[in-house]
GUMAR-505855 format. One record per residue (C-alpha): residue in one letter; x, y, z; residue number from 1. Coordinates in Angstrom, 1 decimal. Layout:
N
["A" [X Y Z] NUM]
...
//
This chain:
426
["X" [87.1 94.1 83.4] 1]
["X" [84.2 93.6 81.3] 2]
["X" [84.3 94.6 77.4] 3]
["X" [82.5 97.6 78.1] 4]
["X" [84.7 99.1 80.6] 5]
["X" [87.6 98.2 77.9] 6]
["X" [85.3 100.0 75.3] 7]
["X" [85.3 103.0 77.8] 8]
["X" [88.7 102.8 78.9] 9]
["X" [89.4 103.0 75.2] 10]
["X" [87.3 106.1 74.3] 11]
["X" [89.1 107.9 77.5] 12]
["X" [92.4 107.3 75.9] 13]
["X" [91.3 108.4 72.8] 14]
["X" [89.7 111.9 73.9] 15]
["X" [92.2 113.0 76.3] 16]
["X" [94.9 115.1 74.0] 17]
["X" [97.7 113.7 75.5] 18]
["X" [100.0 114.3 72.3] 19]
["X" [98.8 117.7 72.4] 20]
["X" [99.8 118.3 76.2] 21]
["X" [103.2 116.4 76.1] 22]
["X" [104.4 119.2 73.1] 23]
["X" [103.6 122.2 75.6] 24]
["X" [105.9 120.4 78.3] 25]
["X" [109.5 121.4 77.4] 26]
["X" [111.3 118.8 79.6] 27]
["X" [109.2 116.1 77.8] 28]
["X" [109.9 117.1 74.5] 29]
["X" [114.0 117.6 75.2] 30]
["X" [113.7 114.2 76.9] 31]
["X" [114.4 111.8 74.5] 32]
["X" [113.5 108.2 75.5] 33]
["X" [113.5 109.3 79.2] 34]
["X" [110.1 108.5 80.3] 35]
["X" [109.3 110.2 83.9] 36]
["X" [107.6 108.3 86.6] 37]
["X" [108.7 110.7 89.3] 38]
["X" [106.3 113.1 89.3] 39]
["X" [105.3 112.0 92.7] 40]
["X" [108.2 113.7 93.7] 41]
["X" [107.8 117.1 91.2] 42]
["X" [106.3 116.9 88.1] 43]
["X" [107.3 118.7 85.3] 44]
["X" [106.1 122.3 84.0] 45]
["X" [104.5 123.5 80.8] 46]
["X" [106.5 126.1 78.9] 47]
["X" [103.7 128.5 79.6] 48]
["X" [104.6 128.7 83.4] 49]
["X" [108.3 128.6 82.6] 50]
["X" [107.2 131.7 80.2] 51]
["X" [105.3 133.0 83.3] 52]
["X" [107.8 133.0 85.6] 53]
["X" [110.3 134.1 82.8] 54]
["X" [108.2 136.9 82.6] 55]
["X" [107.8 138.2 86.2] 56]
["X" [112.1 138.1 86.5] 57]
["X" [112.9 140.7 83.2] 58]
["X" [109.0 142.8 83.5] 59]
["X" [109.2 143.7 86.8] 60]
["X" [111.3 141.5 90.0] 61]
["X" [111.1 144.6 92.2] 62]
["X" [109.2 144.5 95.1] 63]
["X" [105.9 144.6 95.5] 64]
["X" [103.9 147.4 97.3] 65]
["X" [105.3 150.4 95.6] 66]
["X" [103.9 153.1 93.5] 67]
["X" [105.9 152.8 90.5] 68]
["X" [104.7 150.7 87.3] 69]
["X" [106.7 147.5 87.8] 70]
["X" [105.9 147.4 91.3] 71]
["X" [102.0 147.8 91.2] 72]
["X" [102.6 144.7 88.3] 73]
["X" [103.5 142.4 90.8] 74]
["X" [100.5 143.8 93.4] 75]
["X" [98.5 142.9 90.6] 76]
["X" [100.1 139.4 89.5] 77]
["X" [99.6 138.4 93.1] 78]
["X" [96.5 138.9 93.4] 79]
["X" [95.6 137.4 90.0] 80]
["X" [97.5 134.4 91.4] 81]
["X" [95.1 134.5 94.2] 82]
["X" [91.7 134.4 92.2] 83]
["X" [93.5 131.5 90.2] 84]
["X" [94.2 129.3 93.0] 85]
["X" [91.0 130.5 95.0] 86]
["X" [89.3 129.3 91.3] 87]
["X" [91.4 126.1 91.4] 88]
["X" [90.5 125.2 95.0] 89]
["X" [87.0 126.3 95.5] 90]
["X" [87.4 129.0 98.3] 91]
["X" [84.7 131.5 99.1] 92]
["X" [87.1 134.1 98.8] 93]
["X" [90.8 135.0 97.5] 94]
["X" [91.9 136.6 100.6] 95]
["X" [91.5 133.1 102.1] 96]
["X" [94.6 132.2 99.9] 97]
["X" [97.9 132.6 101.7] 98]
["X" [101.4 131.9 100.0] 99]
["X" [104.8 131.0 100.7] 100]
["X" [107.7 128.4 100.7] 101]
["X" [105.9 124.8 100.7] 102]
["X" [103.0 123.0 102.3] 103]
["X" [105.7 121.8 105.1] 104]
["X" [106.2 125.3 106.7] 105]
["X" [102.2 126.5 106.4] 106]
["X" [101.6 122.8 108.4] 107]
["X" [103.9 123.8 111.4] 108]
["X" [102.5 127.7 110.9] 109]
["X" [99.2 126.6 111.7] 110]
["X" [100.7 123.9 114.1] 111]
["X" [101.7 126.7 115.9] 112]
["X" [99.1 128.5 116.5] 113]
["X" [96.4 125.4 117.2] 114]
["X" [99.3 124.5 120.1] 115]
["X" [98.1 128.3 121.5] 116]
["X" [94.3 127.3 121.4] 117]
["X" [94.5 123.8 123.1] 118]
["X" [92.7 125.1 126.4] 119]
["X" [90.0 121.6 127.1] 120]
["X" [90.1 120.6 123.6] 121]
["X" [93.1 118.9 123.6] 122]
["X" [93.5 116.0 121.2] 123]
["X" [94.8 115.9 117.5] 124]
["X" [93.7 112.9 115.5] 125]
["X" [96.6 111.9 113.2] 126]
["X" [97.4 109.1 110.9] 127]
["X" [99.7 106.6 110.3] 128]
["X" [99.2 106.7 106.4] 129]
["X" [100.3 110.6 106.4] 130]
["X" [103.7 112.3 104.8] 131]
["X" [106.0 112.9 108.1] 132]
["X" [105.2 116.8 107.4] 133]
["X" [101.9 115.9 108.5] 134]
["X" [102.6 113.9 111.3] 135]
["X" [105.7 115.3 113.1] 136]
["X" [104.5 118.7 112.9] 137]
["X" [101.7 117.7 115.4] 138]
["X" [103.4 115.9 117.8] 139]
["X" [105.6 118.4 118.4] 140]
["X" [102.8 120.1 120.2] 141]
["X" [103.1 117.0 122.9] 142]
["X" [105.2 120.1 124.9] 143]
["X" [102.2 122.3 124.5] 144]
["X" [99.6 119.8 126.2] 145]
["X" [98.6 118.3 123.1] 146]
["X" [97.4 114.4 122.8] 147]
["X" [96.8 112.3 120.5] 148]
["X" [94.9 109.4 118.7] 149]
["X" [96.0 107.7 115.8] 150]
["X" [93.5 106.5 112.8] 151]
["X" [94.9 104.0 111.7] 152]
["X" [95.3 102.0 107.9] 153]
["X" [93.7 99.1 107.4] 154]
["X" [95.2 95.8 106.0] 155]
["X" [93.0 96.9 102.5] 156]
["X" [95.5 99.7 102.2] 157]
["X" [93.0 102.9 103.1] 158]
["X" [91.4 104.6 106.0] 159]
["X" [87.9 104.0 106.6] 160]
["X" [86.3 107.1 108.6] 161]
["X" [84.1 104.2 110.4] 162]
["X" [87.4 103.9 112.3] 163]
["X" [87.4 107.5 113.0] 164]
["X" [84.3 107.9 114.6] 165]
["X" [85.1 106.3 118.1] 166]
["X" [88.7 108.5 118.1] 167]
["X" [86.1 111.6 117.5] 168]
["X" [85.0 113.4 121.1] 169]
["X" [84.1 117.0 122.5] 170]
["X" [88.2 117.2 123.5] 171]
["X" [89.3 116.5 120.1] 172]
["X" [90.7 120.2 118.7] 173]
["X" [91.9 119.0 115.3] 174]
["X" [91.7 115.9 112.5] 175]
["X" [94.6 116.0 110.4] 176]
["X" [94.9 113.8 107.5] 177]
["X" [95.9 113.9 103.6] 178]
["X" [94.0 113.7 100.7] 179]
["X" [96.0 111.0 99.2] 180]
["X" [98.9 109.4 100.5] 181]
["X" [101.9 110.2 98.6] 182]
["X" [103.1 106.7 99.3] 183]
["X" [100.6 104.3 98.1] 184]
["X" [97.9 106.4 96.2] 185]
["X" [95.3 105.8 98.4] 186]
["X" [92.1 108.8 98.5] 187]
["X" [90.5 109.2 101.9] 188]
["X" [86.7 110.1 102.0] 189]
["X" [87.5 113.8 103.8] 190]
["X" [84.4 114.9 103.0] 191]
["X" [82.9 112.0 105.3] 192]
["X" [86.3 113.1 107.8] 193]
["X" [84.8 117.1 108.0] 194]
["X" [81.0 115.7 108.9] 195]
["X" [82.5 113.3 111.9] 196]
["X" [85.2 116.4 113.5] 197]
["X" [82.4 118.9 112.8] 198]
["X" [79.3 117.2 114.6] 199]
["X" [82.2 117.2 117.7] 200]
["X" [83.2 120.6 117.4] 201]
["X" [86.6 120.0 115.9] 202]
["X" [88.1 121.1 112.8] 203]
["X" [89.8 119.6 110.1] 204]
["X" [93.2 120.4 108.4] 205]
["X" [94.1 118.4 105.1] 206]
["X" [97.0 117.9 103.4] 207]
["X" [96.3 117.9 99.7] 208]
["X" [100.3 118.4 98.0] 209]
["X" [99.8 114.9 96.4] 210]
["X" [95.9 115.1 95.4] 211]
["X" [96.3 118.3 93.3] 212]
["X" [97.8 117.0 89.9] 213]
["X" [95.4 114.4 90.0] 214]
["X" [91.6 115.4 90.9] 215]
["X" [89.1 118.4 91.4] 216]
["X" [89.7 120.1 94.9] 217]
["X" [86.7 121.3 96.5] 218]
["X" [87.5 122.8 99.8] 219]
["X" [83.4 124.0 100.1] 220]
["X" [81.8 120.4 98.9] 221]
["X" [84.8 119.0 101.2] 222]
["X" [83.2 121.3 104.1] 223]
["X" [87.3 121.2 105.8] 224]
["X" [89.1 123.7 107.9] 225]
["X" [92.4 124.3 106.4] 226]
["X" [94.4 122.9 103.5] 227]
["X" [97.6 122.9 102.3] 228]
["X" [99.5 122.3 98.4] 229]
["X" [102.6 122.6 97.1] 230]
["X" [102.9 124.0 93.4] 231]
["X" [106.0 121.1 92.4] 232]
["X" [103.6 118.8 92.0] 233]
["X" [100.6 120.7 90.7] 234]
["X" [102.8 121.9 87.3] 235]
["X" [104.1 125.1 89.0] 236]
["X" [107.8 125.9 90.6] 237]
["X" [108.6 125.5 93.7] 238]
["X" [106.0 127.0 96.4] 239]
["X" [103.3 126.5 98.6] 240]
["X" [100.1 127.9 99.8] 241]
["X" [97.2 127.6 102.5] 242]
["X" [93.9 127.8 102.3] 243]
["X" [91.6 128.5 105.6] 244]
["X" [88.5 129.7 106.0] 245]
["X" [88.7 133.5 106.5] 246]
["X" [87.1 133.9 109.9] 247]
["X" [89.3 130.5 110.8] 248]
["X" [92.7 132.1 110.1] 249]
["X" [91.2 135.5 111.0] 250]
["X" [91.5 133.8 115.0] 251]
["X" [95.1 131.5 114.4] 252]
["X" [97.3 133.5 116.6] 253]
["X" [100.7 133.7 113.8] 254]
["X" [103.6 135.5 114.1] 255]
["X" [104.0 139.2 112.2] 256]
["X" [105.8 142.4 112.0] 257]
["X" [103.6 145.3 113.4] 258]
["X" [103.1 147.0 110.3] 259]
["X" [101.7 143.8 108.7] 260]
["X" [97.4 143.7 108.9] 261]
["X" [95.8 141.4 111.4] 262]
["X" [94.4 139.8 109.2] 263]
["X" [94.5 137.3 106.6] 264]
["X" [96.0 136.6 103.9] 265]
["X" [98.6 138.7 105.0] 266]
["X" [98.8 138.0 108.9] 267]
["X" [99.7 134.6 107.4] 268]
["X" [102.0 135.3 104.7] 269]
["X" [105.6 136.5 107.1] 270]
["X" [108.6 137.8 105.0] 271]
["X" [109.0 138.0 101.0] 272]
["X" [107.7 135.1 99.3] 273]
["X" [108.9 134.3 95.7] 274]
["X" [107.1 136.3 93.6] 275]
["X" [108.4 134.7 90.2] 276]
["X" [106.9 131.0 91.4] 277]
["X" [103.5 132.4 92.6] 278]
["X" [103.0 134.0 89.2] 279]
["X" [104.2 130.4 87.6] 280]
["X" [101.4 128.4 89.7] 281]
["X" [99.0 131.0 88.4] 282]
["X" [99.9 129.8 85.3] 283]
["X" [99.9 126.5 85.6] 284]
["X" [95.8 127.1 87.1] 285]
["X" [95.5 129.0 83.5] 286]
["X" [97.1 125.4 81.8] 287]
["X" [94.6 123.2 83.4] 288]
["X" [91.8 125.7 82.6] 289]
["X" [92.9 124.9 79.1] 290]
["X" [92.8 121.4 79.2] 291]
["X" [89.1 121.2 80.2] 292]
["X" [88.1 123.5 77.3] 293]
["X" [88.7 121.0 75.2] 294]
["X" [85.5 118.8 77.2] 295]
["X" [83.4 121.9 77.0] 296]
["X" [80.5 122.3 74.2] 297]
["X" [80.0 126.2 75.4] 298]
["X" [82.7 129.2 74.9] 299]
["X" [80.7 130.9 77.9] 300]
["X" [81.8 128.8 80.8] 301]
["X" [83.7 130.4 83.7] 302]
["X" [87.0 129.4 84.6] 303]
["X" [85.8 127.2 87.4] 304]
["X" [83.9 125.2 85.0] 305]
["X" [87.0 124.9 83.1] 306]
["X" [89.4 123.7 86.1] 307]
["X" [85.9 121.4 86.9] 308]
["X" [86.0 119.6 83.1] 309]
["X" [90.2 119.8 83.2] 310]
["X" [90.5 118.1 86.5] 311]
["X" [87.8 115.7 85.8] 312]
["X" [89.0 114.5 82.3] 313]
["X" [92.6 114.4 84.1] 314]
["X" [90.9 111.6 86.8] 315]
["X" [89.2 109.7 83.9] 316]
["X" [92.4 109.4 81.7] 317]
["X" [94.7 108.6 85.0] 318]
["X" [92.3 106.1 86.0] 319]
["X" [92.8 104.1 83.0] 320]
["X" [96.6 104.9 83.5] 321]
["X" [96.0 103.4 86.8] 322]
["X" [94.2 100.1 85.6] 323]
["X" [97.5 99.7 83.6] 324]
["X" [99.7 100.3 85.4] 325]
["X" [98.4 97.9 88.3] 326]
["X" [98.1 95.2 85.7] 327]
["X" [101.6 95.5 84.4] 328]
["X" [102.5 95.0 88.1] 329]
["X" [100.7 92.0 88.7] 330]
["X" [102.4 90.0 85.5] 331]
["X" [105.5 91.3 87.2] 332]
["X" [104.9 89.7 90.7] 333]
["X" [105.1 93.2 92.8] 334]
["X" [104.0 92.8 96.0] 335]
["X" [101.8 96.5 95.7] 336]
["X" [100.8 98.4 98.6] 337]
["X" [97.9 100.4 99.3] 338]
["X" [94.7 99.1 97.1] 339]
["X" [95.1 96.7 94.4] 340]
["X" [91.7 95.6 93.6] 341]
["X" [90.9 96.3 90.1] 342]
["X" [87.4 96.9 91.4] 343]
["X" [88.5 99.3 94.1] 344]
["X" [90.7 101.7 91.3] 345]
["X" [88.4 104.7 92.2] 346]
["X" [89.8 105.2 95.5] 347]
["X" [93.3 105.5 94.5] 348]
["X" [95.6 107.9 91.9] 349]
["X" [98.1 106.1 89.6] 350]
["X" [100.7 106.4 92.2] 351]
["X" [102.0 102.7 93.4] 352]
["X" [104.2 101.6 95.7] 353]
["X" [105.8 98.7 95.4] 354]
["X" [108.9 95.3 95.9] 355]
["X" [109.5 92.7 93.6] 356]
["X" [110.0 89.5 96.3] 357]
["X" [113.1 90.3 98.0] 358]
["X" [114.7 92.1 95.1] 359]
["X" [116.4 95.5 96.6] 360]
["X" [114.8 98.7 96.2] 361]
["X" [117.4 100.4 95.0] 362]
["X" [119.3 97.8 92.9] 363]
["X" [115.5 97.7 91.0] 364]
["X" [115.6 102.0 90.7] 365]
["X" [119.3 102.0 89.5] 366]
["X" [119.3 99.5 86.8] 367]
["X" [115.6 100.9 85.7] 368]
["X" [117.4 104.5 86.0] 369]
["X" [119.8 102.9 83.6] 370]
["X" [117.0 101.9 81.0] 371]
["X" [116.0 105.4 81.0] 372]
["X" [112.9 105.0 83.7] 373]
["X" [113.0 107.7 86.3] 374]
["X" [110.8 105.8 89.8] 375]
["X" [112.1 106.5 93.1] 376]
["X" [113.2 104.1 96.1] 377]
["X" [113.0 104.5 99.5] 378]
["X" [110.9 104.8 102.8] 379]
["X" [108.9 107.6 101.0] 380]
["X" [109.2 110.1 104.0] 381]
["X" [106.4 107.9 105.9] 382]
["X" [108.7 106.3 109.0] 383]
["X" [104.6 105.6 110.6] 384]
["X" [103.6 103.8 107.0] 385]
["X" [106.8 101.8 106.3] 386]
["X" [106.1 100.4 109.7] 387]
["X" [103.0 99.8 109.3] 388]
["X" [103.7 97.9 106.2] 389]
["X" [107.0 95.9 107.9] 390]
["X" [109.1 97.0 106.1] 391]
["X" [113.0 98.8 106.6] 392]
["X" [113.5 102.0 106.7] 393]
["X" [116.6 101.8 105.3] 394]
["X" [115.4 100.2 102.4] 395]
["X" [111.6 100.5 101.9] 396]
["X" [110.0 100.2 99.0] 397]
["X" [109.9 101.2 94.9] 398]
["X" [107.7 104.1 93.6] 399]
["X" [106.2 104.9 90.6] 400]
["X" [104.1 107.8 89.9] 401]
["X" [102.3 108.7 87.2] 402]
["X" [100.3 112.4 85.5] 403]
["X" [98.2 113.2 82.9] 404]
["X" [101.5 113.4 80.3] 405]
["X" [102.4 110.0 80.7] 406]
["X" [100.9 107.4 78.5] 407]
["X" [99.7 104.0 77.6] 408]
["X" [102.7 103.5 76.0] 409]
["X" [105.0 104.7 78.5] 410]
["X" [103.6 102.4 81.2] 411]
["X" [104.0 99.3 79.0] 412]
["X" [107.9 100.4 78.0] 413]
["X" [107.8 100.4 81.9] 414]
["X" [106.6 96.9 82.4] 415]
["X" [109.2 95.6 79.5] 416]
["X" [112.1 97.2 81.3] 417]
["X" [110.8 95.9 84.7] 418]
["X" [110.4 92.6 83.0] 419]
["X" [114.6 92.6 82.2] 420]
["X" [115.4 94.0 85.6] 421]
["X" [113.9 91.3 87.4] 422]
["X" [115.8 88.3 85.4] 423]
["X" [118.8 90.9 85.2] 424]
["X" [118.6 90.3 89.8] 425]
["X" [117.3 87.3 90.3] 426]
//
């Protein structure tokens, strides 16, 4: 790093308000010298979704589609959790915005209904970099006449759509891959993914639950077919919605009572979701908008241009998280999977996976646990990736996983304790 990128790194750190952010984060500020590096696996909420959901449980938990006061309040906070997410997201429209339990269940919904519309098209491109939701859920249509190609990781730790391209033919149905692995960090190029399954007629189905807390989703510059989050990580309770285009999940044969419209979102959308949680991930939209007025000159902006400067300032700070982070891991020794050029930070999020020699996994997460340093251990729900990367199932590999709350500070307290751990075991 040269001493201007040190001088910008600097000034980064210096704009983004993180002091300001961590006092609007209850768990943080009743944490004491607990420092989370979790969040991979849920980050923690702002008090004003806690107040949101808070809210939604003593104003009005009735039902929704009455014509009474407290039920028409929740007509309305659904659908203002709709513009917020359709805001967040980029959709054309927020009927395209369908919610319910978590990303998993809306994968194998629209599984489902793909297994229906095989007919000649018959392949599904997977990876082997993926979350099991996003793998498992498509072979399962193998009974349904499905087949498959794998795009495979290269050694440098990401997938290179050059790789895609000769897996890409006028029987391919579907490309499904994530945004960024939830293992290792790495960002895929899906924009570049959407231009090589569109020129052959197929469509595109992204799994975005780990990108969302750390970048600016665009499902219209990303030109994709579906997409799929998960509110734990994105600041909100538990919950997940899908995003389609409207003529797209318009034709997905789903399953719904008769009295439920043919159409989406609500073809989509089966049973009672949890009302409470959607109005929370509204919230936690509204607390990102927030953040990026503080990087805006003009009061006039729209939202989107809020969630555009949030998310972006979010990247910049978590990139020099990132930078770090990875050095504090290289002093260490850790072996580090997924990319771990300096030069290459750009195509990852400050989520790293990681050993120390032969040092067990979970001996390292115990005794950090110990210190007061929440990481997680484990194969990281990626059977395919562990693998890939030789190593056991049963014992896998160390994460750490950083958000815009978590500081400079935090990840150096993390490379002291890691420091003592590793004479503590060897």
């Amino acid at each position: 790093m040269n001493k201007h990128q040190i001088h910008n790194a600097s000034d980064v750190s210096a704009a983004f308000p993180v002091d300001t952010i961590r006092a609007m984060f209850p768990a943080l500020r009743q944490a004491g010298d607990f420092i989370f590096m979790d969040n991979a696996a849920g980050a923690q909420i702002p008090q004003s979704v806690l107040d949101a959901v808070t809210n939604h449980l003593v104003a009005h938990n009735v039902q929704r589609g009455g014509r009474y006061g407290r039920s028409v309040a929740v007509d309305q906070a659904i659908a203002d959790a709709r513009e917020s997410v359709a805001l967040l997201i980029n959709a054309y429209s927020p009927a395209e915005i369908c919610f319910g339990m978590n990303a998993t269940s809306f994968i194998r919904l629209v599984s489902l209904g793909i297994g229906q519309m095989l007919q000649e098209r018959d392949e599904i491109v997977i990876t082997d970099m993926d979350h099991d939701a996003n793998i498992a859920t498509w072979l399962a249509l193998e009974s349904a006449g499905a087949k498959f190609k794998w795009w495979r990781m290269r050694d440098d730790g990401n997938l290179h759509v050059d790789d895609l391209r000769p897996l890409v033919s006028d029987r391919t149905r579907l490309v499904a891959c994530t945004v960024t692995a939830h293992s290792i960090g790495s960002i895929v190029d899906v924009a570049s993914v959407a231009d090589i399954a569109h020129a052959a007629g197929a469509e595109v189905f992204l799994d975005c639950v780990h990108y969302g807390p750390h970048g600016l989703i665009d499902v219209q510059a990303w030109d994709c077919d579906y997409l799929v989050c998960s509110g734990y990580k994105n600041f909100s309770p538990h919950m997940g919605f899908l995003w389609g285009r409207f003529e797209t999940l318009k034709r997905l044969p789903t399953f719904r009572e008769d009295f439920i419209p043919d159409e989406p979102p609500y073809k989509v959308e089966a049973g009672t979701f949890i009302y409470e949680n959607v109005s929370g991930m509204d919230a936690a939209v509204r607390y990102l908008e927030s953040i990026g007025r503080n990087f805006l000159a003009e009061n006039n902006r729209s939202r989107r241009d809020n969630l555009v400067a949030g998310m972006n300032a979010i990247r910049d700070y978590e990139l020099v998280l990132a930078r770090e982070m990875l050095g504090v891991l290289k002093d260490c020794g850790a072996t580090i999977y997924g990319v771990a050029d300096e030069a290459r930070l750009n195509e990852r999020v400050p989520t790293f996976c990681f050993n120390i020699g032969t040092l067990s996994p979970q001996m390292i997460a115990e005794a950090m646990a110990e210190m007061q340093i929440g990481i997680r251990d484990g194969h990281m729900y990626a059977p395919r990736l562990m693998k890939r990367l030789n190593l056991s199932m049963d014992s896998g590999a160390i994460r750490a996983s950083l958000v815009h709350y978590n500081t400079i500070e935090e990840v150096r307290r993390f490379g002291e304790v890691l420091r003592v751990v590793i004479a503590r075991l060897s």
